[in-house]
N, C-alpha and C positions, 0 to 999 in steps of 0.2 A: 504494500500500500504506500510505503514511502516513495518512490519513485511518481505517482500521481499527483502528491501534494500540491506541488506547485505546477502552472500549468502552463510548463517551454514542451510539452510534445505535442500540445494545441497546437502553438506560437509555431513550431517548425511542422507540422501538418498542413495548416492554412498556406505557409511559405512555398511549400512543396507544391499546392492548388494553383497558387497565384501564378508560379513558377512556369507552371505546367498551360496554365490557361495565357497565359502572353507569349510562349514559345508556339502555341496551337496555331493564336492568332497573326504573328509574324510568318512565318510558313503558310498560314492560310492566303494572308495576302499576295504571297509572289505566285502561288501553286492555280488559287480559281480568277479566272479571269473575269478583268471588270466588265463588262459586259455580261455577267451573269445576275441572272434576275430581274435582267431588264422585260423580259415577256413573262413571268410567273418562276417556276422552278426553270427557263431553258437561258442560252446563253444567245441573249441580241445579236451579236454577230455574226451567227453562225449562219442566219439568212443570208447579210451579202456575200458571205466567205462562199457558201451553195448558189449563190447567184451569180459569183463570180466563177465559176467552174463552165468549161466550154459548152457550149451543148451539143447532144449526138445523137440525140431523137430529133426527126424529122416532123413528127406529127403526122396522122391519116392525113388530112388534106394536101398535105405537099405529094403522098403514094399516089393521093384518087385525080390528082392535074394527070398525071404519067401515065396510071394506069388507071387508066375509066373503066375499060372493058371487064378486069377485075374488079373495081368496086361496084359495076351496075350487079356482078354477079352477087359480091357479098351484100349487098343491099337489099338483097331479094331471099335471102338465107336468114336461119337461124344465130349467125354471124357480125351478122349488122352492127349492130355496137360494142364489137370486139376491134379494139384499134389494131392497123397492121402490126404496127410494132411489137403489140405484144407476143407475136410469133414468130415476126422474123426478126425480131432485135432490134438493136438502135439502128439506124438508117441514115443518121446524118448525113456522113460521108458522100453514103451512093446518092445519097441528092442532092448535093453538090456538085459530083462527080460521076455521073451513072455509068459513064466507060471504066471506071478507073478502079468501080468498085464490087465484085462481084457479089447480091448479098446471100446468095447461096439456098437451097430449098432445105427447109426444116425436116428435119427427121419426124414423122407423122407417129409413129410407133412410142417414141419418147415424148412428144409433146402436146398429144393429145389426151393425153393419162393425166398429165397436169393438172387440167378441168375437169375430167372426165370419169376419173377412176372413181371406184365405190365408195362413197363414205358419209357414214352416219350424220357428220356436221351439214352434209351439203341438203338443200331442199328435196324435198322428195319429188318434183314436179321439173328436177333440173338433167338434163340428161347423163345417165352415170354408165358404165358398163364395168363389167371383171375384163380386163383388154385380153389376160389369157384364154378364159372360156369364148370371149366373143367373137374373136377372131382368130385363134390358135397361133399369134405369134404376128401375124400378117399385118404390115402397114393399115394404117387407119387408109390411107391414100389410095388402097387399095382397091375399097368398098366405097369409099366418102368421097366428095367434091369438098374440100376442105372449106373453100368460101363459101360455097352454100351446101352446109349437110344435111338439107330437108331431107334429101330421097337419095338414098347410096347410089351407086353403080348398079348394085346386085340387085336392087328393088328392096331393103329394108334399110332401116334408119337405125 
């Protein structure tokens, strides 16, 4: 009990807090940057920093100038408001430069699973398949009109 009497392990407990809580705050200051919390918990800057990053999506309307005859297709499909890009990637380039940049035909087999495959999250009114059972392995491209998958190839959907 004698060691408690007097009260220097307070006095150097609180020291240790104090110590501790202005070391926190000096490191805190050079570590988050000032621009944080300027939108709520995110960091202000980070918009123009992402705005300032080139861009390399093209946007459907730059695809549908070039290629009409493809989007009058997709337009008329179950498709229609699926933007190019989301399947064929970013596109910037090739629309800048459509010589110069081939964008290449998406793997139907891998990318139509994507959307497509079975899964309890997705709506029940949203088009879903087992891609093993429904096709036995075989390209979606095989059966489907990728822009427009109303009606396969083979006569089923």
């Amino acid at each position: 009990m004698g060691n408690f009497k007097n009260g220097d392990h307070l006095f150097r407990l609180a020291g240790v807090y104090i110590a501790g809580t202005l070391l926190f705050l000096v490191i805190r200051a050079f570590v988050v940057p000032h621009s944080f919390g300027q939108y709520g918990h995110y960091r202000g800057a980070a918009i123009s920093e992402i705005a300032d990053h080139p861009l390399h999506f093209a946007g459907h309307a730059t695809c549908e100038n070039c290629h009409s005859d493809v989007a009058q297709t997709k337009a008329a499909g179950k498709h229609a408001t699926v933007n190019c890009e989301a399947c064929h990637g970013p596109q910037g380039k090739h629309a800048e430069d459509p010589a110069s940049v081939d964008p290449g035909k998406p793997d139907t087999a891998v990318l139509c699973v994507r959307c497509h495959a079975q899964s309890a999250a997705r709506p029940k009114d949203f088009p879903q398949v087992n891609a093993d059972e429904h096709s036995g392995g075989a390209p979606c491209g095989t059966c489907h009109q990728p822009h427009s998958p109303v009606i396969a190839a083979g006569g089923t959907q």
